[in-house]
Structures are given as C-alpha cells and as structure tokens.
N, C-alpha and C positions, 0 to 999 in steps of 0.2 A: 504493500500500500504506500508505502515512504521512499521504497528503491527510486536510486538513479535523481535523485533529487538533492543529495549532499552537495555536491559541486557548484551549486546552482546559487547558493548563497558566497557571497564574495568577501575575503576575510577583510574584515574590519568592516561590515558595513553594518551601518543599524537597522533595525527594525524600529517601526514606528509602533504605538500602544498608543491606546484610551483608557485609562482606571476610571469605572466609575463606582461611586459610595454615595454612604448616604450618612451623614452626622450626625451624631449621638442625641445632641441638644435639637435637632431637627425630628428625630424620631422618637423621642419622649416627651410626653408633655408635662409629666412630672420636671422636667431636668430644667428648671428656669433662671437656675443660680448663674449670674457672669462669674463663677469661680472655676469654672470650665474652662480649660485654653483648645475651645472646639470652632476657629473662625477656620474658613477656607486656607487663609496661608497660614496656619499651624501648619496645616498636611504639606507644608514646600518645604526646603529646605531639606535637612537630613533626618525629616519625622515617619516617614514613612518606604519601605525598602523593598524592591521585588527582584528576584533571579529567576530566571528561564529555565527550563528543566528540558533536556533531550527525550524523543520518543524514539530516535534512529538512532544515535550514537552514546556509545556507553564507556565509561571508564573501565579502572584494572577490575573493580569489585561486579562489574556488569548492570549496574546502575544508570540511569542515564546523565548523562554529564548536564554542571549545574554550570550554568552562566556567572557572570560577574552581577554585583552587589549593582543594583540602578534606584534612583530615587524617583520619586512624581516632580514635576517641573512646574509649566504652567498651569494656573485654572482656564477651562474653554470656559466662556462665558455662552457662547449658544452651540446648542446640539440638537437636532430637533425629535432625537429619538429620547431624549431626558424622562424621566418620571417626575410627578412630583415630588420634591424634596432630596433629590439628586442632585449630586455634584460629579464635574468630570473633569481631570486631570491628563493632559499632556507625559508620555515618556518615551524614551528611547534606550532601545537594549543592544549594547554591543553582540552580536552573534558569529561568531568565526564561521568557516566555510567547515571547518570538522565536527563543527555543536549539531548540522543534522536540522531536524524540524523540532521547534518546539509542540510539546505535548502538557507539561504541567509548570507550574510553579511557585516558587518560593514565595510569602510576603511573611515581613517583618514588620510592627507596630513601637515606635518609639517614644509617642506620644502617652500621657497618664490616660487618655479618653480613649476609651474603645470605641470603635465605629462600625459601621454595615456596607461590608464588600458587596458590591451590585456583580461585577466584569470587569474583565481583562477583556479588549479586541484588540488583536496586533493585525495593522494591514498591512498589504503588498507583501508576503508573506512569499519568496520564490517560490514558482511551481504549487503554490500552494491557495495564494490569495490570501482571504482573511479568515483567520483563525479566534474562533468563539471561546473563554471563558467561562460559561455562567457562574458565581460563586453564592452569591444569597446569603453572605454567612458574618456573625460578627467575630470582630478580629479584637484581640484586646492587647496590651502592651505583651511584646515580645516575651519578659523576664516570668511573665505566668507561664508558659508552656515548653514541656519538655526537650521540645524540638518544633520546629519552624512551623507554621502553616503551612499546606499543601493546597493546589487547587487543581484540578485536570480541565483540558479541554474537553467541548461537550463532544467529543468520536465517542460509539457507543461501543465497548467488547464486552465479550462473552469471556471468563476466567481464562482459558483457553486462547482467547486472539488476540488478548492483549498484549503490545510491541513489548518484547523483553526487556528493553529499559527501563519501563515503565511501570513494569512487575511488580518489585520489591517496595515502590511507592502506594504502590495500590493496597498492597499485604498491611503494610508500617501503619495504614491509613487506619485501615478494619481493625488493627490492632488499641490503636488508639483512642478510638470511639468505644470498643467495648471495657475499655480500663482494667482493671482488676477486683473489682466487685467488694473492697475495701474503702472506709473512709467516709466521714460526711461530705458530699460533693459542693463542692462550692462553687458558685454565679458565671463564672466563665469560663467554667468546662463542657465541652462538649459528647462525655459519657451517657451511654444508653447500657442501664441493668435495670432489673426485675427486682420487684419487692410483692409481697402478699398486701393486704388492705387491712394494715393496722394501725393506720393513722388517722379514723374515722372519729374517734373515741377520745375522750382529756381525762382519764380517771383521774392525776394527780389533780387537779381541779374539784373535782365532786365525782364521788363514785355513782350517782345516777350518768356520770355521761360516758362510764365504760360500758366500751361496745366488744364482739366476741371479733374474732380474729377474722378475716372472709382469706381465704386461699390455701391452699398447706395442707388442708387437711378433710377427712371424708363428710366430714359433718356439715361444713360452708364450705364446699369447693369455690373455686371465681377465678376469673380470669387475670393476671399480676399485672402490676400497675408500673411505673416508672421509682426506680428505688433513688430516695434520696440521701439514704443514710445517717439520718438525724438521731440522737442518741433514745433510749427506750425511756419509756415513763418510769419512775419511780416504783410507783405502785404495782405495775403491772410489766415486767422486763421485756414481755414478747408484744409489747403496744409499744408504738413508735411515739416521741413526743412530738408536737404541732408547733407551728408556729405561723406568723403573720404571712410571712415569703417562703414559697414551696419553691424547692428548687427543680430547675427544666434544664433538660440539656438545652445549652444557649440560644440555639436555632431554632427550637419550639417557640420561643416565645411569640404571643403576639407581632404583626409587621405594625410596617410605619403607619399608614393608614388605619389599619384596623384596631392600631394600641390607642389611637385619639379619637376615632367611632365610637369606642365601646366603651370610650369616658364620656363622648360627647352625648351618645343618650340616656345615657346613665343620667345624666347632668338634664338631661330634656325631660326626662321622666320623672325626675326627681323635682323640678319646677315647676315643670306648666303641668302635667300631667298625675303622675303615681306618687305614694306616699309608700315608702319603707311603714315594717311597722308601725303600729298607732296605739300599741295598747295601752300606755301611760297617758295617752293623750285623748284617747277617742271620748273620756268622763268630760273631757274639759270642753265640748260641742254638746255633750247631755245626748248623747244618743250612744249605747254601746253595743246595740245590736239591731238589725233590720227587723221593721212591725210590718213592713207590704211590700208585697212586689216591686211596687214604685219608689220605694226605702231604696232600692238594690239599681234600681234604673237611674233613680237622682244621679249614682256617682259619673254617669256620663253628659247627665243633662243640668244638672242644677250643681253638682261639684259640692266639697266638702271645703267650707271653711276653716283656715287653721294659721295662727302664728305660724309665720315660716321659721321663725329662731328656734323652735320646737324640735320642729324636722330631724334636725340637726346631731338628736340625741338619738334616735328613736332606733335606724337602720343599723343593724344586723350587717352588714354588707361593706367591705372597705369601700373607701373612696367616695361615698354618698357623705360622710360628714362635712365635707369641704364644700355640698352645695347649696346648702341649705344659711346662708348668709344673709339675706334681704329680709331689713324688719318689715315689721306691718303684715297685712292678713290678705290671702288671697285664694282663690278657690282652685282647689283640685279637681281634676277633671279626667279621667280618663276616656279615651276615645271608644266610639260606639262600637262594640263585640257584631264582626258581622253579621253573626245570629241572629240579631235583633234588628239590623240595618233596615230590612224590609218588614217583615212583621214580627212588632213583639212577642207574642204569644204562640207562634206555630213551636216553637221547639217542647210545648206542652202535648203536641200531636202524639198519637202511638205511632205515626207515619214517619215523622222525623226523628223518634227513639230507635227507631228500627235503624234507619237510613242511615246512621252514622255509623252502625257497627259494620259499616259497607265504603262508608265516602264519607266517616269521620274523622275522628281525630288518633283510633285503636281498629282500623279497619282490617287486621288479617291476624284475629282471633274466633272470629264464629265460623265456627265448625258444620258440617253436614250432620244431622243426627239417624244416625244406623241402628239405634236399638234404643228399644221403649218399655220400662221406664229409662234415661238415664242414667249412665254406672258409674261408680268410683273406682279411684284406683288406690283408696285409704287404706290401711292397715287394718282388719277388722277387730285383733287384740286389742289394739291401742285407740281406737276411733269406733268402734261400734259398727252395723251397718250404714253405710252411707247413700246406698241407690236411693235415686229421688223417688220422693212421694207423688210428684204429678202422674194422675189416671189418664186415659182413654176420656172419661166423662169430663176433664176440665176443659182438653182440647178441643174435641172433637163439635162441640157446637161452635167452632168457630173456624172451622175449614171447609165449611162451603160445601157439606155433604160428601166430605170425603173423610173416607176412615184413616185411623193412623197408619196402619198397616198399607194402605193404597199412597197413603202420602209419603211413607218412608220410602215405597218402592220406587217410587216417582223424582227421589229426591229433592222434596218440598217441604220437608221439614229441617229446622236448622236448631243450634244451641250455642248462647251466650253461654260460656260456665264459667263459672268465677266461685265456685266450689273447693275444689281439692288442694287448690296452693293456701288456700284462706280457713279452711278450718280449722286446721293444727294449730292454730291461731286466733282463735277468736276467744278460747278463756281467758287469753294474757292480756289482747286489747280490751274485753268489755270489761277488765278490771283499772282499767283507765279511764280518762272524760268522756271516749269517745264509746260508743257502743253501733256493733259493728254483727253483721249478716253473711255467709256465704249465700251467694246465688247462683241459680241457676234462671236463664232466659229461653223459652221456647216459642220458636218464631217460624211465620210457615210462608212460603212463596206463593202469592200472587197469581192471578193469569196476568195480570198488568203488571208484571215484571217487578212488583214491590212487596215487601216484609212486612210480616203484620205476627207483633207480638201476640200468642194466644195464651200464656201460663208464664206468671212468677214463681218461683220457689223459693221462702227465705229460710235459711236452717239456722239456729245457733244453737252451741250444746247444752248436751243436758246439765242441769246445777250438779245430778250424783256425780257427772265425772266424765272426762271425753269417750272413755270406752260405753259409754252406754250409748251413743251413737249423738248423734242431733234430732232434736226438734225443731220440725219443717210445718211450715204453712203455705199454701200452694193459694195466689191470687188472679185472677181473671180479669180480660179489662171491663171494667164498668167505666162508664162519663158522666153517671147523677148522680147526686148527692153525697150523701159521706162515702159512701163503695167507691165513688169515683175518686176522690179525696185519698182514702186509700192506696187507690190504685197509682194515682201522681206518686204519690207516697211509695210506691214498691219498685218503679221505674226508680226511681231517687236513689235508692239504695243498691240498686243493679250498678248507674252511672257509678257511685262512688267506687264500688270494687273497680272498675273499667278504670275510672281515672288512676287508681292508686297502681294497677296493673300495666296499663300505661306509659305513667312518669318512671316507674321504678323496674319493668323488666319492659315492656316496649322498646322506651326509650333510653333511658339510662344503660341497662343490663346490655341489651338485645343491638345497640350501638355503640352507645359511648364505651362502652367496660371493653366488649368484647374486641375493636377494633385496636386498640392499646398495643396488646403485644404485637399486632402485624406491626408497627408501626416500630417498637425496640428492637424487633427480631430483623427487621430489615434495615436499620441501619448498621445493627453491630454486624451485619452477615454481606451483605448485598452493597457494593461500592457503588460509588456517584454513577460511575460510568456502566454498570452493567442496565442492562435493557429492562429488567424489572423493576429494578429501583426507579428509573426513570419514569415508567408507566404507572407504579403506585405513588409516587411522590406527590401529584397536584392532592391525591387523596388524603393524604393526610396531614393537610394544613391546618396547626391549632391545635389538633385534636390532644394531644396530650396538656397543652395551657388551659383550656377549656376544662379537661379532669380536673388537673390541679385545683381549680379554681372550684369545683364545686365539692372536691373532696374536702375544701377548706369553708366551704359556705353554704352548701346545699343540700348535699346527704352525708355531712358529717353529724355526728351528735347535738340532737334539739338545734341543726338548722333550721333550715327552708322547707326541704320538704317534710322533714320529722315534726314539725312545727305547725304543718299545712295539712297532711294527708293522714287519713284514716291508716296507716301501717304505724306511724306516730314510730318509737323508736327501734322496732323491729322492721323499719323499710329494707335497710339492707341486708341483713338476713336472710330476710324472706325471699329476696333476691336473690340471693344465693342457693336457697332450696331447690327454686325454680332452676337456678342453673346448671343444675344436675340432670337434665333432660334437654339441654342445650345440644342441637350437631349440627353442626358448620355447613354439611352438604344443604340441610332442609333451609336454609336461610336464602339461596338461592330462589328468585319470587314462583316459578314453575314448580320445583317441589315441596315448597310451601303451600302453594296452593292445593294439588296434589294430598300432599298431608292432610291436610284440613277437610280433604273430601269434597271443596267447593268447586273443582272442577278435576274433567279425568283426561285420561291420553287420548287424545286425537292425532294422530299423523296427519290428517287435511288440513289441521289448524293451525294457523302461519307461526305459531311458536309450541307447538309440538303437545296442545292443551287445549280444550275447550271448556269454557265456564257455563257451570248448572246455574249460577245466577249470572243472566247474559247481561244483564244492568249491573254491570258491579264498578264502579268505578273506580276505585285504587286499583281492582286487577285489571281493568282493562288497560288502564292508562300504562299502569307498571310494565304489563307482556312489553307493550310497544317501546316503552327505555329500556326494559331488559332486554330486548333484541337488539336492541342499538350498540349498547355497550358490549354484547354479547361477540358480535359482527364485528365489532373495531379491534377489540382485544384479538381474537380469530387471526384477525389479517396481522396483528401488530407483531404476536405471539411465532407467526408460520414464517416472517421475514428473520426474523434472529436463530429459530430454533429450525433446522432442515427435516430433523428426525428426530425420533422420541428419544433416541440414544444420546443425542446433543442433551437435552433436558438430564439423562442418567449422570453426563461426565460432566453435569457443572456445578462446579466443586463448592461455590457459592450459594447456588439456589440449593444445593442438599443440606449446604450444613443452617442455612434459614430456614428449610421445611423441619430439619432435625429440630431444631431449636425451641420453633413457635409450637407445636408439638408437644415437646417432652419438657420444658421448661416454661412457654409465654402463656399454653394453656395448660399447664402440669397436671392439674387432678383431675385433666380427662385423655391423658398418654395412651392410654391401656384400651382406650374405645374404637372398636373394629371400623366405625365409618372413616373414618383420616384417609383423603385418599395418602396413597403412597407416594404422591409426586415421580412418576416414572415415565409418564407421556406428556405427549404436547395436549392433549385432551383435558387432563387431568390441572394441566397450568391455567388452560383458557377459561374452566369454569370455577375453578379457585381464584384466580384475577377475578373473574366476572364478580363472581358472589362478592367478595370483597368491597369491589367498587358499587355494587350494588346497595352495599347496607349502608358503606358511607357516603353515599350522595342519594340517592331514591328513597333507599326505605327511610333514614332521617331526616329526609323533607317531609314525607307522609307523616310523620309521628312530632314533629317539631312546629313548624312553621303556621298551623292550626290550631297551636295552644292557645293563644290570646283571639283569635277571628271566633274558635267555639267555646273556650274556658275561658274566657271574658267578662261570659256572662254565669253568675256562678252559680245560676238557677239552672241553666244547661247540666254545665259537668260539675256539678257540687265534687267535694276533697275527702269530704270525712261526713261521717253522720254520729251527732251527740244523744240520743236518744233512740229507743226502740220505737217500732210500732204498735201506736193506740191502741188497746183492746176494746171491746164492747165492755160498757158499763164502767169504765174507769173514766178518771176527770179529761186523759187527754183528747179521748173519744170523744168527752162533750165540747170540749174545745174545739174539734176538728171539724165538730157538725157547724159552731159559731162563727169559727174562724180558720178556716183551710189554708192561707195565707199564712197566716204568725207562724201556725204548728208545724207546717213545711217548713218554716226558716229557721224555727228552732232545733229543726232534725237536723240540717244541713250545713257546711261552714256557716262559722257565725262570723263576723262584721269586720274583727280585727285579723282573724286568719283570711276572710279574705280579700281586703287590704294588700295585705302581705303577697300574697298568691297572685295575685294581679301584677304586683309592679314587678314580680321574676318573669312573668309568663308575657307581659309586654315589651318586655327587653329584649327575653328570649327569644321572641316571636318574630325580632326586625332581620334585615338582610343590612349589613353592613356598603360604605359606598367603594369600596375598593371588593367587591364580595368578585373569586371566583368562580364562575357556574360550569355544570359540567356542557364538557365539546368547547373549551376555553383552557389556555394555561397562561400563568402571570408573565414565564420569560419567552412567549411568541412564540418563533419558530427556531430561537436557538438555545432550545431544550437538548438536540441532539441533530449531528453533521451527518444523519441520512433522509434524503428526500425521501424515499418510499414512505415511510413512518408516521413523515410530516404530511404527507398529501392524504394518509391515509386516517391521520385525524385530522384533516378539514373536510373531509367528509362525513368524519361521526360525525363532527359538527353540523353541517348541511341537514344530514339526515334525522337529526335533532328540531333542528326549527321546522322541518319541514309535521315531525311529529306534532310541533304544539301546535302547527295548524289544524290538523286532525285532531287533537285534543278540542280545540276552541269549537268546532262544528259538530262535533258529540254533544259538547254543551247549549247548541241551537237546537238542540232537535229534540221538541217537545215530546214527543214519542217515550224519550229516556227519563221517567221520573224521578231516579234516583241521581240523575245528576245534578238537579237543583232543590226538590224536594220542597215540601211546605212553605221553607223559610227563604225560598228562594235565593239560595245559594249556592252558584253553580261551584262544581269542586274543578279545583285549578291546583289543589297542591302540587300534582306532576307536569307544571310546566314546566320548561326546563329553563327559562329567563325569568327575569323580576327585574324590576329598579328600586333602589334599594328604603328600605324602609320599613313599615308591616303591611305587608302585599297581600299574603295567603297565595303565594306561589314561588316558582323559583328554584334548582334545584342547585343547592351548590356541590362543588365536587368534594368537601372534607365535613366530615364534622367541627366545624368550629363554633358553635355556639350551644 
C-alpha cells in the first residue's frame, strides 16, 4: 500500500500540517477564572510539540521511525471547515526522504491547561496527498503521562494488515488504555476497567442508604460498570465510597457543545420552566398536594408561584444551585405534556391505555397470550400459587362473541404482566409509604386493528406470608359511577408497574446498564484504527458520562428515581433480578418480537417477520430502522472481513468478544446463547443489535418520557394507597369525589414536581445532538471510500424511511398511530431539531 513511494519525498523538505483544538476555557463553562494561561498564543511558542511517526520505514527495534520535535506556529484566523469553538494552528514537519509516509504521531503538552485535540491534516503529502488525523481526544500536560501521546491516521487495518511499523504503536496503545486495574484513577487518564455496582449506596452516611452489591454475584447479577477505584466505605469494605466527581476515562466526558447544553437547560428548566424538588417549600404556596385534575393541569397553564431565592436550596441535583439567583416571585410553568396538547381527557380512554402499550412510552413488553388462565413462573414453596385468577366469565362478554379459546387460536388475545418480577416484592414495598399491586392486563385485538383492555388482575400477598400465594381481584371495564371510578383506578395501578418497569429495566437496565461494557470492552481491546471500533464509536457517545451521572443522582440511594417511583429503594435490585433473564441475541427488534409472540416468521415479509398486530407502531417503525442498520452494517462488515476465517484470526475482535463475555457481562459467561463470534454472520447481527439498542430502542423508551409522563395522570410513578373496598370510608369518598381519591393513590405533588423537571431535561435533544446515518468527524472517520459511500446511503435510506414513517401517520385507517389523544407517534424518526421534539433518533445513548 506504501511501496515505491519513499523516494518521492525529498530530504529536507517539509510537510505542511493544520493542528486543530479546541481550548479548555472555550469548552467548559464552569472554567471562567482568567487564572488560566489558555489564550490562542499560549499554544505558540515552545507550549505545544508534535513528531511524525513512520508507517513505511522503521528503525533497528522495527518500530516506525519518529521525526524530529516540531512546534505549532501561526494561528489561521479563517478556515472554513472550523467548528464552533475551534482553533487552528499553522506547522511544518521536517521529513527526510528515508522517514517513508507518515502514519501516526507524537504530541507533547507543555502548557498547565489541558486542551481538546480536534486533527492533524498534513497536505501535499508525496504520492500520497492529504493525510487525515482524527484525534477527539484531550491532551493534558506532558509530565502526567507515562509516555507521549499517540494518534494514528484515520487508514483503517485489521490486527493483521497493519504496516509493521506501526504494530508495536498500536499494541503500546491497547496496552495503555487498559492500565492495570490498580489504583484510584484520576481526571486525566484515559483507562477503561470494570467494576461491579457498589457505589449506589452511602452506608457510612446513614445505614438506611446501604444498598446490596449488583454484579459479582448469583443473587444481583448486572452488567459492570466503569471502575473508578475510589476507596470502600467504612462500614461496609465491599461498597465503594461516593463522591461529588465520578471519574470517566477522559474522553467520555461530555463534548464542547453538549457540556454547555446540558447546563444551559438545566438553567432553562430550572427558570422559566421546572422546579427541582419542593418539598420544604410547596407548605409555603398552602397547597401540598393536588385536590383536581385541574390542580395537576394549573402546572402548565397557570404555573406555581415561588420565591426564586428558595429554589436554590431545594435541588437534589448539582449545578441547579447556581441558578436559582433572581429575587422576587415568578411562576413556574412547565410546558404542555403532548398528551394533553389536543385533548385533555382522552388518555382517561380504555383506547388510549391500551394504545400505549403499542406506541407508548414501554411498547415491547405485551406479550401474545397462549394459555388461559395466565401462568407464573414463581416459586410455588416460597410464593404460593400464582396462576391468575381471571375466568373465561370476566372476558368473554367483552370479545364480541368470541370464546377464549377461538381468541387465543386466532391470536387476539394479548397480556400486560407486571406480575412475576413485582411480587417477590411487594411485602417489602407495602411496608413503606407506598402500597403497591402486581398486575396483570388482559387485552384482546380488535377487527379495527385496536386493543381493548377486557380484565385487570390486582394481587398483593397474603398478610400469613408470601408462600400462601397472593390475593387477587380481577376488575372489568365499567365507565359509571363508582365501578367506573374503580376501574380508572385499576388502569392506574397497571401504568404505575409499566412506568416503574420502564424507567428501571426498559430503560435504565435494558440500555443504559447493558450497553456499558460494549463500550470498556472495546476500547481496552479494539484500536482507533480497527474497522469495528470505528463503526461502534458514533454509538457510544456519552454513554458512560451519562451512567456516571445518574449513578451519582438518579438510581443511586433515595435519588430520583428511589424518591419518584413505586420500586422506592429496591429499584435497582429489582433490576437486577430481572437481569437474570436478560440474552443479548432477543434484544435484536425481530427476535424480540418473535419472543413476545407479537409477530411470527414470515419469509415474504421484507424483514423476515410479520406482525399479529399489523397496527403496531414501534414495531412497525422499528423493522424498517432495523433493516437499515441491518443493511449498512452487512455491507460495512463484508468490505473488511473476506471470510468468516478473517473474523477467526482477529486477534483483537477475539480477545473483545473474550472479554465483554466473561468479564463486561461476567455473571452470565456460562449462558449457551453468546454467539461465538466465529463468522461474519454472527458480527453483523451482534453490531446490528448493539446499534440497535443504543440508538432505536432508546429513543423509543427515552425521548417520550416528558411528551407522555408529563402528565402524571397518564403515567402516574408510584401509588400511596390501596384500592377502596365497599363499605369503607374510601369507597364513600370515591362515590363523592373520584378526582381527590385518584390523586391521593397516585404521585403526590412534591414527587411529582421532582419527576417532571428529570423527565423534561431528559426528554430534550441537545443542539450539537448526533442522529443516526450522521457522524461528528464527516467523512474522515476513515481513508476508505467504499465505507464512506456506503454510509451515505444508510443515511439516504434513513430519510427516505421517515418519509414513510410521516405517511403511516396520514392515514386514518391506522388508529393506533394517533389514537384518542391524537398523537401521532414519531419516536422513530430518525431527525429532530433539537429540543423536546418527541422524535429523533440519536446514534448513542447520551442522555
């Protein structure tokens, strides 16, 4: 690839280079102090140092030979490829005719301030042209790091094709990134190891905020998280202690843009809009919890009154303390929950409770139901029997003259369950505030293509003891009087398992958790320049800052969501149980679906699947991004790897399949689905799925939080009280006032306060956001056309999909795509602008 091209360079002549960075005090907005020597000519002079690295010619050790020591020169004032907040720098590299082609190189930092390497472009490059850098990476003073900086040109090899000079830079590389697995890490290292999830917990604080260990071991399996080796709590040796700054290898962190977005709404939300908690303060307005529906409405239309100097105290959350400044009183307002945009009241429909568990906000958990009554999979020593109590007689007048038995053959009956994960659980919660139900929902398909709940089931157990099994009540829909009150009432309780199910294995487990170790496993394994790395890297932007950040504020002990959600302090836990039934293959949207019996194998069907419910809209929208992504990976996959034999001898992709395996997901090693990684087959739909959870499936479960959890009559969090009986007081309440008694079941006023202003943050798309069939460094990601042409056609064939998405949403025919509340579903688009859209699909999990 490099032959015949030595000569061609003429000794003593330079090469011309572009550095471009991006400055420290430009990229944080915390960093305001002039005690910074971070102006443009700081970087001149002898502050900054780069040497050229040989790909073609190599020294006695076989190395590739390193150029002489060169400095940055002039500032370019215009460049018109610049980003915002970049800076570009004039150099010249002495290169003798026997140095060969540059391939990698050296940079030095001499300056106290670390800065953000953008590129290296050297042009007129003999024989060569111009040669790409990417780097993305911050650099901090030289005397931190063992040995120099590295950066490779963007050519992409396989362990195997890489120029043998080049070799032992690329090994040194891998070597460094995964460190030694010693040591508390500190802020400018760039090391990727594994830790278990025992930093959720502050026992030495108060022993109510010890939490059990999640990883390690058979009882909370979970997927390992980023280790940052901070010393263990006191109290408890195998909990790690907490602090304010979690440490990220360098490069996770937040970018330039995206670290001042996600102050800047923070700061918008916290002003005009959301209130961090209130609960010290919500006595001081005389109102501490919602008496009407329109109590709950007010916060978007009439807004809550409050000393803003208050604020100030209130948030749970860093960085909300500093914006809460301005005296005097001013009304909080949160923006209107799509839900309610067009009619207030339709999400009280049985039509729109159905519809969500399709094209809401948890849409690929309801199941086909194949056997009647409904079964558990509980322990019957330890849990009693658990097979549901709904008959033949609760249904069956409400399927339209069809027997159960004609309707299950027909595949027309379906099951919400939120049963089996939830009851091994429910003596621990109902002896808390909250009091809490396993359900089950039984819902039957339509000739009009839509879901019609016909049976609740609530269980919770017996007072003798779990092994006596539960006591269930099976409810029906009624719409009069108290029955019908009731019956609001039994949907209520269904949403709240959904939501708590949800936020904590949906979304949290079933993306954030899980995607983690792909993301350690491939940098300590998988170099800049190998072809995999490059193709999962837009995906995993953030995504570990993002963890951090909530391990520190949201499902750590008596956060956010322990604070918010009916799981209260066994959210993650419980998540963990669930995890134990977790495999990597079914996450895939085709054998999820599959699984779940909501659609079977079709060969005629353009992704190898036909859906029993042909209105479905996450799966319908989903097939068509899952082919896309499917299709591109395919092509991307088949240009680097020849044969499945390529995939055996790369010595990289083994020891990262080894890896994420037996250590990233450790407590499930031993489970026979893991493909083997041994074909090109076996890569393209492990890529696939991959890219699949972190861009699709958590847009579908993310970016709908606040458009339908908004409105917390919708997706109520937690529920404080049981269901009315006959002849008790709350019964005669419920007949007076259906309104109060609902709201007092449901979050109460200050949790959902709180729930709002997470769930409208987390809802926005940032304005640097990247979406998938887009990457941030253009088209020199990597110096092979095929690759590149062949993702601007995922791209293509992406927009061309949302067209096709937006014309499902025209056509009245499809009732589940707008539904009651007329809200057409847009999660899987694949663009947004940035903001809270309710669409959008980005390529990482970053929020």
């Amino acid at each position: 690839m490099f032959s015949g091209v030595t000569g061609l360079i003429n000794r003593g002549q330079k090469l011309k280079g572009t550095v471009v960075l991006m400055r420290k005090n430009v990229l944080d907005i915390n960093e305001l102090t002039s005690a910074q020597i971070d102006t443009l000519t700081a970087f001149l002079g002898r502050s900054v140092a780069l040497k050229l690295i040989s790909a073609t010619s190599a020294d006695a050790s076989g190395k590739g030979k390193v150029g002489k020591q060169t400095f940055l020169e002039g500032v370019i004032t215009s460049l018109p490829t610049l980003g915002a907040g970049q800076s570009a720098f004039d150099i010249h590299f002495e290169w003798d005719t026997d140095m060969g082609v540059p391939g990698a190189f050296y940079i030095e930092n001499f300056m106290q301030v670390e800065f953000y390497l953008v590129s290296l472009t050297l042009e007129d490059v003999p024989n060569q042209g111009t040669i790409q850098f990417p780097c993305n990476s911050w650099v901090y003073n030289s005397k931190l790091y063992k040995s120099d900086r590295i950066f490779f040109s963007n050519k992409t090899y396989l362990p195997g094709d890489m120029p043998a000079p080049l070799k032992k830079y690329r090994e040194d590389e891998l070597v460094i990134l995964r460190g030694d697995g010693t040591g508390e890490r500190k802020e400018h290292e760039r090391i990727y190891d594994y830790d278990v999830y025992n930093d959720l917990g502050n026992p030495d604080s108060n022993a109510r905020l010890a939490r059990p260990v999640l990883g390690g071991n058979t009882t909370f399996p979970y997927p390992r998280r980023g280790r940052t080796g901070r010393k263990p709590t006191k109290t408890d040796p195998k909990s790690e202690s907490r602090s304010d700054s979690v440490y990220l290898p360098r490069d996770e962190a937040f970018g330039h843009l995206k670290s001042s977005d996600f102050l800047v709404y923070i700061l918008k939300s916290a002003s005009q809009n959301v209130i961090p908690q209130l609960q010290s303060a919500l006595p001081l307005v005389g109102q501490t919890e919602f008496n009407t529906f329109e109590d709950v409405r007010d916060l978007y239309e009439g807004g809550i009154k409050l000393p803003t100097n208050i604020l100030s105290d209130l948030s749970p959350i860093p960085l909300f303390k500093e914006l809460f400044r301005t005296d005097g009183e001013q009304a909080l307002k949160f923006p209107v929950p799509k839900i309610i945009q067009v009619d207030k009241s339709a999400w009280m429909t049985d039509e729109e409770f159905a519809r969500e568990m399709i094209a809401g906000l948890n849409p690929h958990v309801i199941k086909v139901l194949k056997e009647f009554p409904p079964q558990s999979k509980l322990d019957k020593q330890l849990y009693g029997d658990n097979t549901s109590t709904i008959t033949k007689q609760h249904v069956e007048s409400s399927l339209g003259g069809v027997t159960v038995e004609e309707a299950i053959s027909n595949n027309k009956l379906f099951i919400l369950d939120h049963h089996d994960p939830l009851f091994p659980y429910l003596s621990k919660i109902n002896k808390t505030t909250t009091k809490a139900y396993a359900t089950r929902t039984v819902l039957f398909l339509q000739n009009d293509g839509t879901l019609k709940p016909v049976a609740i089931e609530l269980s919770k157990p017996n007072p003798q003891g779990d092994n006596y099994g539960p006591i269930s009540t099976v409810y029906t829909p009624t719409k009069q009087g108290v029955d019908g009150s009731i019956w609001q009432l039994a949907k209520a309780y269904v949403v709240v398992n959904d939501s708590c199910f949800h936020q904590l294995v949906s979304h949290w487990l079933n993306t954030h958790a899980v995607v983690e170790p792909f993301v350690i496993a491939t940098n300590r394994h998988l170099s800049v320049v190998h072809p995999i790395h490059k193709l999962l890297l837009p995906h995993y932007r953030d995504t570990m800052n993002i963890n951090a950040l909530a391990r520190n504020v949201l499902v750590n002990a008596e956060g956010i969501i322990e604070s918010t959600f009916l799981w209260g302090g066994y959210s993650l836990e419980m998540s963990a149980v669930v995890y134990k039934d977790w495999v990597l293959t079914e996450q895939a949207l085709p054998n999820d679906l599959l699984k779940r019996g909501v659609a079977v194998e079709d060969s005629s069907s353009p992704h190898g699947v036909r859906l029993l419910i042909e209105d479905y809209p996450y799966a319908a929208d989903g097939l068509e991004i899952w082919g896309a992504i499917k299709s591109w990976v395919e092509e991307y996959v088949s240009f680097y790897y020849k044969s499945d034999a390529a995939i055996v001898q790369d010595s990289e992709l083994q020891a990262f399949w080894k890896e994420l395996v037996e250590v990233g997901h450790g407590d499930k090693k031993n489970e026979s689905w893991w493909p083997r990684m041994q074909t090109r087959a076996e890569l393209v739909q492990t890529c696939s799925t991959l890219i699949w959870i972190a861009s699709a499936l958590h847009a579908a479960v993310n970016f709908g939080q606040y458009p339908y959890g908004g409105y917390i009559l919708n997706r109520p969090t937690l529920s404080r009280q049981f269901m009315p009986e006959k002849g008790s007081k709350e019964y005669d309440d419920l007949a007076k006032n259906p309104e109060k008694v609902f709201l007092n079941t449901i979050t109460g006023k200050k949790e959902t306060l709180t729930d709002l202003t997470i769930i409208e943050v987390l809802s926005r798309h940032a304005s640097d956001e990247q979406y998938l069939g887009q990457r941030g460094d253009g088209d020199n990601w990597t110096a092979d056309t095929a690759p590149i042409e062949a993702f601007k056609r995922f791209g293509k064939k992406l927009v061309e999909i949302e067209q096709k998405l937006i014309q499902r949403n025209n056509d009245e025919r499809l009732r589940n795509r707008y539904g009651p509340a007329q809200m057409p579903y847009t999660l899987l688009y694949p663009s947004s602008e940035e903001g809270l859209t309710f669409r959008g699909i980005p390529n990482s999990i970053s929020i």
